[in-house]
N, C-alpha and C positions, 0 to 999 in steps of 0.2 A: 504494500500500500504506500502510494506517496508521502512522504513526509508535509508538512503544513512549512510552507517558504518562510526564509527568513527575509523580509524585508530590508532591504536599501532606504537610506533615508530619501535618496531623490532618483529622479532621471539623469543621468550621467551625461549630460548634453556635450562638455569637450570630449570629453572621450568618447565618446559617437562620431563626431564630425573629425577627429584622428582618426578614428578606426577607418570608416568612408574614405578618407583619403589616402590613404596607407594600400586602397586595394589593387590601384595599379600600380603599383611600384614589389609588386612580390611575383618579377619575372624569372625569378630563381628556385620557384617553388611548380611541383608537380601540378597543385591542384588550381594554378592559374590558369594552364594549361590544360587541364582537362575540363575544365569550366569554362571552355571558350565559345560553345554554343551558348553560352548564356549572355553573351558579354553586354550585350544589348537592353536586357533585362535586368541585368546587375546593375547598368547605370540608372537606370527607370528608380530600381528599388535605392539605391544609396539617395541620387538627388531627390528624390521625394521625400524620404530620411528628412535628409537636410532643408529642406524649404520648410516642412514641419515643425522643424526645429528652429526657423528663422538663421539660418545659415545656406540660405543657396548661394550665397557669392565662393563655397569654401572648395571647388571645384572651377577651372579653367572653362568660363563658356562657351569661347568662340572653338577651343580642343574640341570640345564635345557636339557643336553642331558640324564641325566639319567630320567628326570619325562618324557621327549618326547616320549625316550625309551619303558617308560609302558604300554603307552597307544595301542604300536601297537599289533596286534592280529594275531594268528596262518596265519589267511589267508594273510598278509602283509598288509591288512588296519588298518586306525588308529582310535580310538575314540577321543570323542572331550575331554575327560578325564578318567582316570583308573574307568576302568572296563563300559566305555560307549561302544552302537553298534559302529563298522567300518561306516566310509563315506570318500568317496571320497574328501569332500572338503576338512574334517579333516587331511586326507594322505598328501595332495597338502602343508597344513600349517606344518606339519609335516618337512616334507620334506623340505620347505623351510628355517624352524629352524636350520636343521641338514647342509643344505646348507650354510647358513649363519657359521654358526660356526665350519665348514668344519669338520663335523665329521658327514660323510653318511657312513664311514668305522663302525660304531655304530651298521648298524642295516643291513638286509639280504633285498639288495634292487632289488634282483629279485623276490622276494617276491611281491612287493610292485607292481612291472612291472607286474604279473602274478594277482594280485588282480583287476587294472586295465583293464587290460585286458578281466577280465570276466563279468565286466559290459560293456560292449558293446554289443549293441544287433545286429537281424540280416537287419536292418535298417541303423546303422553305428552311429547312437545314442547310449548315456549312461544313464545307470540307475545312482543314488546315491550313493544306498546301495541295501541291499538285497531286499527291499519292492516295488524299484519298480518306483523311481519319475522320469521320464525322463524331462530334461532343457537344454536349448543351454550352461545353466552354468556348467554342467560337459562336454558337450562334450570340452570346452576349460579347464578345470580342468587337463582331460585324456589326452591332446596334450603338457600341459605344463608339469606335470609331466614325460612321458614321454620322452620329449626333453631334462627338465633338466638332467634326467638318462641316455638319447643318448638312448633310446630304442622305436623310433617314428616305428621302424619296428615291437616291437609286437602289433601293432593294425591296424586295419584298416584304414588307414589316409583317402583312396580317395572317400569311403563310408561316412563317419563322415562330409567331405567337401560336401557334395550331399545331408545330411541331414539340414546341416547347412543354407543350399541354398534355402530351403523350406522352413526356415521361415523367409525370407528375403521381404520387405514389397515396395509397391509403391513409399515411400516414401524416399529408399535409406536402413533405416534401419533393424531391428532385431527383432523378439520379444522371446518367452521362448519354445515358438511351434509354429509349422503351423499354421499360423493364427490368433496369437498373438499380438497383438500391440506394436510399436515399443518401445523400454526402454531402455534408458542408457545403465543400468547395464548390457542389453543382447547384447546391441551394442558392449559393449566393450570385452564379450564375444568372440562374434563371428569374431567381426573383427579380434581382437587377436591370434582367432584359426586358423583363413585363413592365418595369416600370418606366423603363425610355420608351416601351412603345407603347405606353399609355392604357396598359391590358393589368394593371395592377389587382386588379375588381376581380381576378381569378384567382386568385390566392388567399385559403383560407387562414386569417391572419391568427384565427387561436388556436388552432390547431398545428399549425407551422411552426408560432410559438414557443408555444409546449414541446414541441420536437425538438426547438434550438437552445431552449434553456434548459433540459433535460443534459445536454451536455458540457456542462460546469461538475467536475469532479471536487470531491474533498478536497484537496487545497486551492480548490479556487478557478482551476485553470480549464480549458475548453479543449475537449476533443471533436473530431471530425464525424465520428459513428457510434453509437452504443459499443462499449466495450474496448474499447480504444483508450493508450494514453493520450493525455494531455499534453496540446503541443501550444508553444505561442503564436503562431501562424494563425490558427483560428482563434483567436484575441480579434482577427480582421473579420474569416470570412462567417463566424455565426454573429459577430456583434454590428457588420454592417446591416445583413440581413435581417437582424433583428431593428435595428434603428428605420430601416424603411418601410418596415410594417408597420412602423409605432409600439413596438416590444421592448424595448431596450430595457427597459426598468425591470424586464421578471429576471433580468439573475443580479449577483449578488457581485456590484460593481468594485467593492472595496478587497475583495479576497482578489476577484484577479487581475488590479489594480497591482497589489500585492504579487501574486504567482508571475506578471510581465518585469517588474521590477528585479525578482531573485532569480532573473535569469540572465540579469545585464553580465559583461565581464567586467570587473572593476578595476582592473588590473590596465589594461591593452583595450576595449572600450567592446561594441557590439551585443547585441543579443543572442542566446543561443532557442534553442526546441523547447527546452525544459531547462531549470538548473543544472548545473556540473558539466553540461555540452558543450561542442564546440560552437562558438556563432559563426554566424552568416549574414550575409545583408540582406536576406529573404525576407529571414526573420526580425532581423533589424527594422526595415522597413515596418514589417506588419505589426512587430511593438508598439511600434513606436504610433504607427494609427490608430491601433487599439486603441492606444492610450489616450490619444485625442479624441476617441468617439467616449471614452471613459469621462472626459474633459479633466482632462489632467492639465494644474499649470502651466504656462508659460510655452503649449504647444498650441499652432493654429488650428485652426477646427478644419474638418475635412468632411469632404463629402462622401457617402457612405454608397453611393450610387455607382461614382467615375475612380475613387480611391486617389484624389489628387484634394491638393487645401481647396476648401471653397471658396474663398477668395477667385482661383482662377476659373473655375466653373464660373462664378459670378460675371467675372469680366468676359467671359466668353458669350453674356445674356444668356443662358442656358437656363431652367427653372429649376428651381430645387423641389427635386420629383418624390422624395424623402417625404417633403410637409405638403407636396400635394397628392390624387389620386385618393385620397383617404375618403 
């Protein structure tokens, strides 16, 4: 059984934005290198970190629009680094790089709409990439990218909502297909997607609920499925979920307030899974959101829909889809 976390007095804010920075400079070490499909996405997850933390200048911008830059390819998708295949997920962290740092004047973003676009099948699901994987995780990939670009009209929204609906379970939630059992990860997918494309009205919010606050364990901390450890990752995706239903309040905000903080490294800076692990900027990232949908001091508030500060949703005119739909 878990032990009950020892709490940190605070959020270790310079030591996070060390840690972030310190990530490309370890071209010495194996697991740079083997984390190279991700690289795209580690940037997404560190400067989001950072902006949350009111440090995005702590990162080289114009570096980072030009390496984003490279990665994107003839058809408007993005690789997870130069010269990887296009994927959609990669586009979306792309995208939100250039979002962030308000330079989408960068790159040829009908492009990127028309790439989108042709992963959609004749079902209203999305493929990945060219091969072929279909998951409820691109079809809210293709909603949000599209919305941040304001071009929810090249795609099919009300086909993709109809698909989504199919893999909606007994139990309130989601799984990755038809038939799939329900997951966090795909809950927060789909809820997510119903809510950009304005299908929210399908989602039973107390029974969904009930499914997501059920996974808060004895010391606080959130697993992805019954029966599951607790990891700090889903800190993000059952507490955004639950904030855009208007659930937020049914678990118990100050335990895993507590359970994201005893997992910081205090030493060398980052978040890990759980206490005593290694961190990551995954998890970084997704603490460190948690922890602003927690409303934790001295972090901007975020939006639980797009997982960027609200502030830049705001500037983007976008609605806060969170307090509407209800």
């Amino acid at each position: 059984m878990s032990a009950e976390p020892q709490t940190p007095a605070k959020l270790q804010v310079d030591l996070h934005v060390k840690y972030i920075q310190s990530l490309n400079t370890k071209q010495d070490d194996l697991e740079y290198w083997l984390s190279e499909h991700l690289r795209v996405q580690g940037i997404y997850w560190g400067l989001n970190t950072l902006d949350m933390m009111d440090h995005l200048d702590a990162l080289p911008r114009d570096d980072l629009i030009k390496y984003i830059c490279s990665c994107q390819h003839e058809n408007g998708g993005f690789g997870g680094h130069i010269g990887h295949d296009p994927h959609i997920q990669n586009t979306l962290s792309a995208l939100q790089v250039l979002v962030t740092l308000n330079a989408l004047d960068s790159i040829d973003t009908d492009k990127v709409v028309r790439y989108v676009a042709s992963k959609q099948n004749d079902d209203g699901s999305f493929r990945g990439d060219d091969w072929g994987e279909v998951d409820t995780r691109f079809c809210y990939i293709a909603l949000s990218i599209c919305s941040l670009l304001k071009r929810l009209d090249a795609i099919n929204v009300d086909k993709c909502v109809e698909w989504i609906l199919k893999c909606r379970n007994y139990d309130g939630g989601f799984g990755n297909q038809p038939g799939a059992e329900s997951h966090s990860g795909q809950i927060f997918c789909c809820v997510n997607a119903l809510a950009i494309a304005g299908a929210l009205h399908h989602v039973d919010r107390d029974l969904l609920g009930w499914w997501l606050c059920e996974r808060q364990v004895k010391n606080g901390g959130l697993n992805g499925r019954p029966e599951k450890l607790e990891d700090v990752c889903y800190s993000w995706w059952v507490l955004s979920s639950l904030a855009t239903i208007d659930r937020l309040q049914w678990i118990n905000a100050d335990k895993l307030t507590a359970f994201i903080l005893s997992s910081q490294d205090l030493e060398d800076g980052g978040i890990s899974d759980r206490p005593g692990d290694m961190v990551d900027v995954f998890h970084t990232n997704f603490g460190v959101t948690g922890l602003s949908l927690l409303k934790y001091p001295g972090l901007k508030a975020v939006d639980p829909v797009y997982c960027m500060p609200q502030y830049i949703i705001d500037s983007l005119g976008l609605p806060r889809l969170h307090q509407c739909n209800k």
